[in-house]
C-alpha positions as CSV (number, residue, x, y, z in Angstrom):
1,X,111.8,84.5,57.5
2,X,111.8,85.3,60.9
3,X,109.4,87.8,62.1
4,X,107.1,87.7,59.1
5,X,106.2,84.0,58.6
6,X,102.7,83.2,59.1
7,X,101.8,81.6,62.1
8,X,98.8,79.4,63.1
9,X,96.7,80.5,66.1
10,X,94.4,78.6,68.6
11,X,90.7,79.3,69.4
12,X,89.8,80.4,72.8
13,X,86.7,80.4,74.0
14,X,84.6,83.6,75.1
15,X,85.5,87.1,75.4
16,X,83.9,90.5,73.8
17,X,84.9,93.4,71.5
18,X,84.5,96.4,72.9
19,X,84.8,100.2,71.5
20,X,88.9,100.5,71.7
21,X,88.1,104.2,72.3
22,X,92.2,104.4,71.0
23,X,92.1,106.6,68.2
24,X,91.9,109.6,71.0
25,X,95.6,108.7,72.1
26,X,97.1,106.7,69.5
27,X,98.5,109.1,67.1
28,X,100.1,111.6,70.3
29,X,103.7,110.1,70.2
30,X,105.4,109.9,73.8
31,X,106.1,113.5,75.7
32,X,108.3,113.7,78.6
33,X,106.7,115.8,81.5
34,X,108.1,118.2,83.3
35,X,109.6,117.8,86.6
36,X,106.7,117.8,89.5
37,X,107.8,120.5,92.8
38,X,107.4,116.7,94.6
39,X,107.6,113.2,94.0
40,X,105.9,110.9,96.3
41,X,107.6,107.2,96.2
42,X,105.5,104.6,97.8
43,X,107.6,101.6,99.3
44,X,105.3,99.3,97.9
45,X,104.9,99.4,94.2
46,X,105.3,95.2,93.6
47,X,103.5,92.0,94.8
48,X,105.2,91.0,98.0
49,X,106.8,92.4,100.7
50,X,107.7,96.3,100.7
51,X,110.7,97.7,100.4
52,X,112.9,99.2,103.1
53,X,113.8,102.2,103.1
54,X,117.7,103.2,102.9
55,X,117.3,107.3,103.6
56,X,116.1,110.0,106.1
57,X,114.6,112.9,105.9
58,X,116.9,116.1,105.2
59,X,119.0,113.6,102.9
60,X,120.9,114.4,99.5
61,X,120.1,111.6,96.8
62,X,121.6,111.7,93.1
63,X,119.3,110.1,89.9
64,X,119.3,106.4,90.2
65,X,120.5,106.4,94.0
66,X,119.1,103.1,96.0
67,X,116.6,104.9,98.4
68,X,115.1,101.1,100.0
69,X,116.6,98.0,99.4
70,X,114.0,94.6,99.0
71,X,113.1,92.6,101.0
72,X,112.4,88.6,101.1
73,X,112.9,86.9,97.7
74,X,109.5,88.8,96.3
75,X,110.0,92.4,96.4
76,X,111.9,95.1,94.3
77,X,114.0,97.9,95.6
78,X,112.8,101.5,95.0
79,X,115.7,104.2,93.7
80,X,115.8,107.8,92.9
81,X,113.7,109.4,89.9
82,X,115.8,112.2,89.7
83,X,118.1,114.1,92.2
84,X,116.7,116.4,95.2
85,X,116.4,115.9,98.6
86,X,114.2,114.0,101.0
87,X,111.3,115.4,102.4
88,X,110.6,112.6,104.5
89,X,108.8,109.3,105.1
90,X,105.7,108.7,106.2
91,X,102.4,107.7,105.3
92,X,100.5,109.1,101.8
93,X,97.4,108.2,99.7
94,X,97.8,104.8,98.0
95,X,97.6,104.6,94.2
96,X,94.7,101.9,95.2
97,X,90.9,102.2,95.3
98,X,90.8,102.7,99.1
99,X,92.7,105.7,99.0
100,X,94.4,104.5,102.7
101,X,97.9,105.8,103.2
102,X,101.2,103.8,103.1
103,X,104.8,104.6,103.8
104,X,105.9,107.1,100.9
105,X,109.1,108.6,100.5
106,X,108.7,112.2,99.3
107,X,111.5,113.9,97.3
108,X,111.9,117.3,96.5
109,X,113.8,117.7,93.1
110,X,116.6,119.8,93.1
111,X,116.0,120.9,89.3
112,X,119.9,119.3,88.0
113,X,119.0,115.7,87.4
114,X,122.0,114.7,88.0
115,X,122.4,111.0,88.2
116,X,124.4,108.7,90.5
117,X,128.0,108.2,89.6
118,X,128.3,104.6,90.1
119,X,125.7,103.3,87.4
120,X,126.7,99.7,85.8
121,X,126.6,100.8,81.7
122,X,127.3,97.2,80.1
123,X,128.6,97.6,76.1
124,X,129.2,93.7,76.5
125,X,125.5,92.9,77.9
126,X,125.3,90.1,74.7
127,X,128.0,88.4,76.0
128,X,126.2,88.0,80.1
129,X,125.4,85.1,81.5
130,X,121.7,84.3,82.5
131,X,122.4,84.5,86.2
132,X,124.0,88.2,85.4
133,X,121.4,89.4,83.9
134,X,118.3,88.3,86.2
135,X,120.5,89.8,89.1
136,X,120.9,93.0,87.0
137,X,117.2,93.4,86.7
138,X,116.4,92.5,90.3
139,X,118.8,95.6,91.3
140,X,117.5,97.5,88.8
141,X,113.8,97.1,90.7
142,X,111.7,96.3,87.5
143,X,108.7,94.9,87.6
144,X,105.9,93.4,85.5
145,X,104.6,96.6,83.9
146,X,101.5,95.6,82.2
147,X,100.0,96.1,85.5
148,X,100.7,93.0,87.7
149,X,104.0,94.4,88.8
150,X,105.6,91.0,89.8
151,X,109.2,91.1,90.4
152,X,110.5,90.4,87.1
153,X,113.6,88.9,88.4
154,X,111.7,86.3,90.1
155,X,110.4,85.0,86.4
156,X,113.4,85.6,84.9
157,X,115.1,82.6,87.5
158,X,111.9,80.9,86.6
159,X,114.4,78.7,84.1
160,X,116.2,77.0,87.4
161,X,112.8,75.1,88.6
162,X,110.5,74.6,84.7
163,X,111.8,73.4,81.3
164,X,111.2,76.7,79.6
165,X,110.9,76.6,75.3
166,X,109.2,80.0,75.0
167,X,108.9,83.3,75.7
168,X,105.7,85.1,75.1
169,X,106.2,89.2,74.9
170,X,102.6,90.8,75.5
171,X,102.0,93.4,73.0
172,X,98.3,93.3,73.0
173,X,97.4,95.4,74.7
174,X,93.9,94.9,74.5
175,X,92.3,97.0,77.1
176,X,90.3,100.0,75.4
177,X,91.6,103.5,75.5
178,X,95.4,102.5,76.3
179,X,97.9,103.1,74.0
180,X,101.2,103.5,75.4
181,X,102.9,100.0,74.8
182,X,101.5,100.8,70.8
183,X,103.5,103.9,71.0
184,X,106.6,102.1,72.4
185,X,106.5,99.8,69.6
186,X,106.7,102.1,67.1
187,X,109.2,104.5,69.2
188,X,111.2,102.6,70.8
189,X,111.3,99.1,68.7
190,X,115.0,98.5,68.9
191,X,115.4,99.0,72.8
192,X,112.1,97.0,73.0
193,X,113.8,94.4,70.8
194,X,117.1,94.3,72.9
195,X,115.5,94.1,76.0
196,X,113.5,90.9,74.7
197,X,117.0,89.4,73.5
198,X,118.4,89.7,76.9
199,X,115.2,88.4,78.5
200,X,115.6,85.2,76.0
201,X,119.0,84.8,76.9
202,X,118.0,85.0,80.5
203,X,115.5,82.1,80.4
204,X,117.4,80.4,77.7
205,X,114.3,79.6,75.7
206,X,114.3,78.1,72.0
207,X,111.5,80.7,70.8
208,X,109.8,84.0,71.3
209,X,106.4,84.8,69.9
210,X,105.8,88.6,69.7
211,X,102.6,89.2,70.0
212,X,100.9,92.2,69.2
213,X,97.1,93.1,68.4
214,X,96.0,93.6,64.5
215,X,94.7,96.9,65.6
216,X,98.4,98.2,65.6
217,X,100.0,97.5,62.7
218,X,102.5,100.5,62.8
219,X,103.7,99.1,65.8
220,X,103.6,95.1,64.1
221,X,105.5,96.6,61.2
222,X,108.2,98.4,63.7
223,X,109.0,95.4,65.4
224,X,109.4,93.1,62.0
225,X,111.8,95.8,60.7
226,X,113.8,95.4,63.7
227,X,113.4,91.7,63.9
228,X,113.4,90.2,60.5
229,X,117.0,88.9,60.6
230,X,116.2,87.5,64.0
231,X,116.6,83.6,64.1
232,X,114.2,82.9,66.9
233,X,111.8,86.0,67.3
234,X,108.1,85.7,65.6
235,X,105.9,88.6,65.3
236,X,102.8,87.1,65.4
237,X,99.3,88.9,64.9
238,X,96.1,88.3,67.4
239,X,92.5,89.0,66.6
240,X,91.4,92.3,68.2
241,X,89.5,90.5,71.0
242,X,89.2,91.3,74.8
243,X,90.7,89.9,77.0
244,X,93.5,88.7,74.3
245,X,96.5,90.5,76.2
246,X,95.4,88.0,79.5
247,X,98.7,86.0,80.4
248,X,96.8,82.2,79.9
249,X,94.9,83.4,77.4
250,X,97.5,84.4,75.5
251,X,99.3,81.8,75.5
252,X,96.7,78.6,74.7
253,X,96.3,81.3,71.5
254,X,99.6,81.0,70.9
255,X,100.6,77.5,71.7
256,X,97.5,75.6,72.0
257,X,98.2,74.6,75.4
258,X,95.9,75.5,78.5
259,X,97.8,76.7,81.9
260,X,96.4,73.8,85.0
261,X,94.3,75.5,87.4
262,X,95.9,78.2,89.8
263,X,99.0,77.0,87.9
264,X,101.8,78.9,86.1
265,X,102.4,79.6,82.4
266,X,105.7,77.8,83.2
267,X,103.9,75.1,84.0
268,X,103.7,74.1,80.2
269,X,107.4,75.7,79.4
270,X,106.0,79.7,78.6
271,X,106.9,82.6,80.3
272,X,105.4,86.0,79.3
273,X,106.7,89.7,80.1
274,X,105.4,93.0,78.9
275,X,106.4,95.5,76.2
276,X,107.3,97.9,78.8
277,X,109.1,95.7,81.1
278,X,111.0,94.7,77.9
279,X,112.6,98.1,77.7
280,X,112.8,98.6,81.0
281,X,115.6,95.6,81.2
282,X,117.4,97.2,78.2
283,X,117.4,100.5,80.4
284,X,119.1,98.6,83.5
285,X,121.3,96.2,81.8
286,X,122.9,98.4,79.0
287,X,122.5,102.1,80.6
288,X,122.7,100.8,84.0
289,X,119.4,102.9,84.7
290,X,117.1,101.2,87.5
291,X,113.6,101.8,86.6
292,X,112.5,105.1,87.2
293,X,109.9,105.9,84.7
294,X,107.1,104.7,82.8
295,X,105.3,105.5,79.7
296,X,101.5,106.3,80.6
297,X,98.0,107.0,78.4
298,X,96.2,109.9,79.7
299,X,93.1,109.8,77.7
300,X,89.2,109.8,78.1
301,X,86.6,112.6,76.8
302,X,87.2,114.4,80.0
303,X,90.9,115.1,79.2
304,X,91.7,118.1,77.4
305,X,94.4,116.7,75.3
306,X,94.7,113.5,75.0
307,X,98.5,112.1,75.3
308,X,100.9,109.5,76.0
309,X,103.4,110.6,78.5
310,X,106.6,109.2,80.5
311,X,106.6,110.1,83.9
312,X,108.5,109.8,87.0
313,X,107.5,107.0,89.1
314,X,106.0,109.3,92.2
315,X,104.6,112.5,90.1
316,X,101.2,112.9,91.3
317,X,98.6,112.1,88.7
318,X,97.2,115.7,88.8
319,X,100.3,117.0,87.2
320,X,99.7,114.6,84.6
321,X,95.9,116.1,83.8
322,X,97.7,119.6,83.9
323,X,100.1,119.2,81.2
324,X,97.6,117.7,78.7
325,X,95.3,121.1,79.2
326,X,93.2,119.9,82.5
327,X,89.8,118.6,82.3
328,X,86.8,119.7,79.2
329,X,84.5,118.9,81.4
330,X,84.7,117.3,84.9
331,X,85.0,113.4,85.0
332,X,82.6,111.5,86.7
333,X,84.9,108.6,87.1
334,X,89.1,108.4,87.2
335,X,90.7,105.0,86.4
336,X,93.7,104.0,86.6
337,X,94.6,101.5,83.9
338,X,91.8,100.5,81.8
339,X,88.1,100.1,81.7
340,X,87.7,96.5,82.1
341,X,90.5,95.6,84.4
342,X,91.2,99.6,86.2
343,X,90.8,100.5,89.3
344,X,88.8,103.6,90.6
345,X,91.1,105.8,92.1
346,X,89.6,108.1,95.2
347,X,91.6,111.3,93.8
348,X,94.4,112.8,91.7
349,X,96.8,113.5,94.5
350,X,97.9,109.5,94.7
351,X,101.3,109.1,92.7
352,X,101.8,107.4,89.7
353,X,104.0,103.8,90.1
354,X,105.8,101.7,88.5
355,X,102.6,99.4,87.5
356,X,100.5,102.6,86.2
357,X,100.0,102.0,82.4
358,X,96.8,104.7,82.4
359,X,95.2,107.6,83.4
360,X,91.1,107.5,82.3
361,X,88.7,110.7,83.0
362,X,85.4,109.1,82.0
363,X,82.9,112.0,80.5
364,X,79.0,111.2,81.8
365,X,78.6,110.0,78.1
366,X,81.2,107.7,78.2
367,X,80.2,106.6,82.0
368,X,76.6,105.8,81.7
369,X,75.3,104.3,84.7
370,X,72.6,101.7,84.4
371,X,70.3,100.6,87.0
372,X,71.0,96.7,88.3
373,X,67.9,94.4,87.0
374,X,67.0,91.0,87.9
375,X,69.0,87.9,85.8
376,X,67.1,87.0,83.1
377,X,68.8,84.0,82.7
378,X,70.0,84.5,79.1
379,X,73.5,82.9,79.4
380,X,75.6,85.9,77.6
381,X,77.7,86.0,80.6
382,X,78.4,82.6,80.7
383,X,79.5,82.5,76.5
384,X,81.4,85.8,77.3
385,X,83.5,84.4,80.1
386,X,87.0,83.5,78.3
387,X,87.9,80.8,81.5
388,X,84.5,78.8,81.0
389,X,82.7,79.5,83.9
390,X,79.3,80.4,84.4
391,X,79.1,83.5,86.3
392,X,75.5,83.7,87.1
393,X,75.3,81.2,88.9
394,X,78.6,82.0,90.9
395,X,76.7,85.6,91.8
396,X,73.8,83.8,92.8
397,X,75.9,81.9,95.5
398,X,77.5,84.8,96.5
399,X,74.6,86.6,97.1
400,X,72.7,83.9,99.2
401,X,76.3,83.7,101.4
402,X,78.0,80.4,99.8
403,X,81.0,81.5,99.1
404,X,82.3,78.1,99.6
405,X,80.0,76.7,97.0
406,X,81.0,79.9,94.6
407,X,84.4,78.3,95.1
408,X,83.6,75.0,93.7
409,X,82.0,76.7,90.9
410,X,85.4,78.3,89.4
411,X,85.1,81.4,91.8
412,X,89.0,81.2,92.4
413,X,89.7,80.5,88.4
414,X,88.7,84.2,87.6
415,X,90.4,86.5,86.2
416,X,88.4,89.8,86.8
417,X,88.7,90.6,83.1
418,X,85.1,92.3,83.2
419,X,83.7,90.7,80.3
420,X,80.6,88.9,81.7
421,X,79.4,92.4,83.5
422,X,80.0,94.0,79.8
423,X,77.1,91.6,78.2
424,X,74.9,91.2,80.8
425,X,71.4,93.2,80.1
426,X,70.6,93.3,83.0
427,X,73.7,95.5,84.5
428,X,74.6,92.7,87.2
429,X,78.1,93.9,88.7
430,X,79.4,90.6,88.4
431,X,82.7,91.2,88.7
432,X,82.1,93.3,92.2
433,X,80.4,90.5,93.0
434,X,83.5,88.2,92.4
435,X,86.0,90.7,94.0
436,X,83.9,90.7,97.0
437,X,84.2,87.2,97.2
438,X,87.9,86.6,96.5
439,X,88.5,89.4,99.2
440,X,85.9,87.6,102.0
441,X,88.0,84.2,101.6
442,X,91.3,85.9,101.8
443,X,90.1,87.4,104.7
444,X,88.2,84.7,106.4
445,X,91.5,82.9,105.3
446,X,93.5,85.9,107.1
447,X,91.3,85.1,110.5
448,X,91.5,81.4,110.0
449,X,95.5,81.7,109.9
450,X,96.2,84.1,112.9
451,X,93.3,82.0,115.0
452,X,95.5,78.8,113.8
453,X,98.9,80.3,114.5
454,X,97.3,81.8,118.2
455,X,96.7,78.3,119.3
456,X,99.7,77.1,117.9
457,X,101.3,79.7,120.0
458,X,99.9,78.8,123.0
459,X,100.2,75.6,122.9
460,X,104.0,76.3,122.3
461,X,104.2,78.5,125.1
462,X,102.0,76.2,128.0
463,X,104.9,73.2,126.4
464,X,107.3,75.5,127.5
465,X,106.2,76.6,130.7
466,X,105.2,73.0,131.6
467,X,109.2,72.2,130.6
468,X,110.0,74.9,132.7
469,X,108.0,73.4,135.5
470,X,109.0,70.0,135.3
471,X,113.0,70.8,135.2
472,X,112.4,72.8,138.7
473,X,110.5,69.7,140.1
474,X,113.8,67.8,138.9
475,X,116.1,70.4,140.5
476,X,114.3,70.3,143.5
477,X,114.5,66.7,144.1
478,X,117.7,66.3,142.8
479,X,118.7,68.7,145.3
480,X,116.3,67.2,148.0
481,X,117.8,63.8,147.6
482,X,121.4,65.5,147.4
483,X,120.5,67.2,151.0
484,X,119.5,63.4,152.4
485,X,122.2,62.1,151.0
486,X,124.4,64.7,152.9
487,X,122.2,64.5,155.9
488,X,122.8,60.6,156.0
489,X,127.1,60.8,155.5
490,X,126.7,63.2,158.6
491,X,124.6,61.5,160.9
492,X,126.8,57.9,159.5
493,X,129.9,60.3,160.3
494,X,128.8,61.0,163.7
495,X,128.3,58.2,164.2
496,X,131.6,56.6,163.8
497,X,133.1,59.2,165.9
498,X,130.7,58.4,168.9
499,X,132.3,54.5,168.7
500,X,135.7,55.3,168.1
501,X,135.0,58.1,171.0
């Protein structure tokens, strides 16, 4: 029977098993938060180009409204999380590491919530075709939401270019602390359930695999009651291992198949979308609601009260420590996401977006900071690493300056998963070490490209100056040998009237 049937899994190689640290959020079902006195709505939320904005400041927008429209064929628009008026746009703290600003549209809410008139509600949505329904999402604005926030229409369409046979739904969620795709299984397993029916229908795909972590069975058990009739969805069980929930990972656990280098799961017929992003599609094609929320973990031994929270996309993440009871002690490190994979975030004034899946405030206990010590050589790094590469040595190139070489090693085959750094005894940041990297070649690549494009430039323009020049040495001897000419039938003209004279 569908959705309980046992199902064999693949070995893959590597990876660790952390403390999951979920039992502090895992029982707090999903609150709603209040509505912030400002939302601040960056225009960039999504790999690819950022969205452009639609409003002004002093303007009156409803729930739902379009405030910037996408731009390019990767990108997502950006609408209304509830209805207010518009502060302006301008520049504001990034929900990044670096803490730099860019362009934000602030809203003030107006307290009503009133949404937009014109929402597309579909009772039919079973009956849309595949083209419908990717174009649905892609107004919608959703995107991946297990943290890579790819436009999901883009993958949606992917069924135009690959032979596609499966769909893959992450519900592993295997990053410690995080628990709010567990709590939308169990809360919300028939819109999850929908939303992965549509996304099926949308790729047109003979299978999907559920996946889902055995550390959750409530949530395995919500989604078999829902699916158990189902004629082509499997709930499948996966070891508790990190970095299960990784997208290639995944699926050669799944399927048995591994995804070519730099390649795409649709490269062997598998496409994979997150729990959240499931829902999210039932949202926009059924409500008609874009995506204006998300469901988020606040958690850590610093937090108060632990909860799992939806909250406007834009409410600044100190609101979000305020409702569950503000710090027990003060953090000596804030993540956003997970511990592995997160990223530090420079305050709690950036704004939560649409790729947020986690707030951490890491205690000093739960933070303990190790001093760096030589390699030792032992290899736990290298039987850690779930991709097969052998990160030592790729620091060790890094370090002396080879990046190249650290390239030819794997470098650009990494995931950043964080497992290597987890074993290592000695404390080596490898993964900084491989960030570093990956960031030095974009940017040498950066250099490389506008020094390439400059020349090509100039060369373009001294083409077209040297046209220019050589059409006016044309002209003027056209127009030199035109004057001769003329010069010649005056002086033959003059001629014949002297003799006929």
């Amino acid at each position: 029977m569908a959705g309980s049937k046992l199902f064999k899994l693949f070995k893959i190689r590597g990876g660790v098993h952390p403390n999951d640290r979920k039992k502090l959020s895992a029982d707090q079902a999903i609150e709603k938060l209040p509505l912030p006195s400002l939302l601040h709505i960056p225009l960039q939320q999504h790999i690819g180009a950022p969205a452009e904005p639609l409003v002004r400041r002093g303007d009156d927008v409803k729930k739902g409204q379009l405030l910037a429209r996408n731009q390019g064929a990767i990108s997502a628009p950006v609408h209304a999380p509830t209805s207010g008026r518009i502060m302006g746009v301008g520049g504001y703290p990034a929900h990044h590491p670096s803490g730099l600003s860019v362009r934000t549209i602030t809203l003030k809410p107006d307290g009503q919530d009133e949404w937009l008139d014109s929402l597309e509600a579909c009772d039919n949505y079973e009956q849309l075709s595949p083209e419908e329904i990717a174009d649905r999402v892609a107004r919608a604005g959703i995107v991946g939401m297990g943290g890579a926030t790819f436009p999901s229409a883009v993958k949606l369409n992917l069924r135009k270019r690959y032979a596609l046979n499966t769909l893959v739904i992450n519900g592993a969620e295997c990053e410690p602390y995080l628990t709010c795709d567990d709590r939308l299984m169990r809360e919300q397993a028939t819109q999850v359930v929908e939303g992965v029916k549509l996304m099926a229908r949308a790729l047109d795909v003979e299978q999907v695999l559920f996946a889902i972590e055995n550390n959750k069975p409530e949530a395995q058990a919500s989604i078999r009651e829902i699916t158990q009739n189902s004629g082509m969805i499997n709930v499948v069980g996966l070891p508790t291992r990190y970095p299960m929930g990784s997208e290639k990972h995944l699926v050669q656990t799944l399927v048995g198949k591994e995804t070519p280098a730099r390649g795409l799961t649709a490269d062997i017929g598998v496409v994979v979308h997150n729990v959240a992003t499931a829902r999210a599609v039932y949202d926009a094609i059924a409500l008609g609601r874009p995506l204006l929320s998300r469901v988020m973990t606040v958690t850590g031994e610093a937090i108060e009260q632990p909860k799992n929270v939806e909250v406007l996309i834009g409410t600044p993440l100190n609101n979000l420590v305020d409702y569950c009871g503000g710090f027990s002690v003060m953090p000596e490190r804030l993540i956003s996401g997970g511990p592995m994979m997160g990223q530090p975030l420079p305050s709690l004034r950036v704004p939560a977006v649409k790729g947020s899946n986690g707030l951490l405030a890491l205690s000093g206990a739960e933070n303990k900071a190790a001093t760096e010590m030589p390699c030792i050589r032992c290899a736990s790094c290298v039987n850690a690493c779930p991709c097969g590469l052998v990160p030592l040595e790729m620091a060790n190139h890094i370090r002396s300056g080879s990046l190249d070489s650290s390239v030819k090693l794997g470098l650009l085959d990494c995931i950043g998963c964080g497992s290597c750094a987890y074993v290592c005894p000695s404390h080596i940041p490898l993964v900084q070490y491989f960030n570093y990297a990956k960031g030095e070649l974009a940017s040498r690549q950066r250099a490389q490209h506008k020094q390439n494009e400059t020349k090509r430039l100039a060369e373009a323009r001294n083409e077209r100056m040297e046209r220019i020049k050589r059409a006016k040495r044309e002209a003027m001897q056209k127009r030199k040998k035109e004057m001769e000419e003329k010069k010649k039938r005056e002086a033959e003209k003059a001629a014949l009237a002297g003799a006929e004279s």
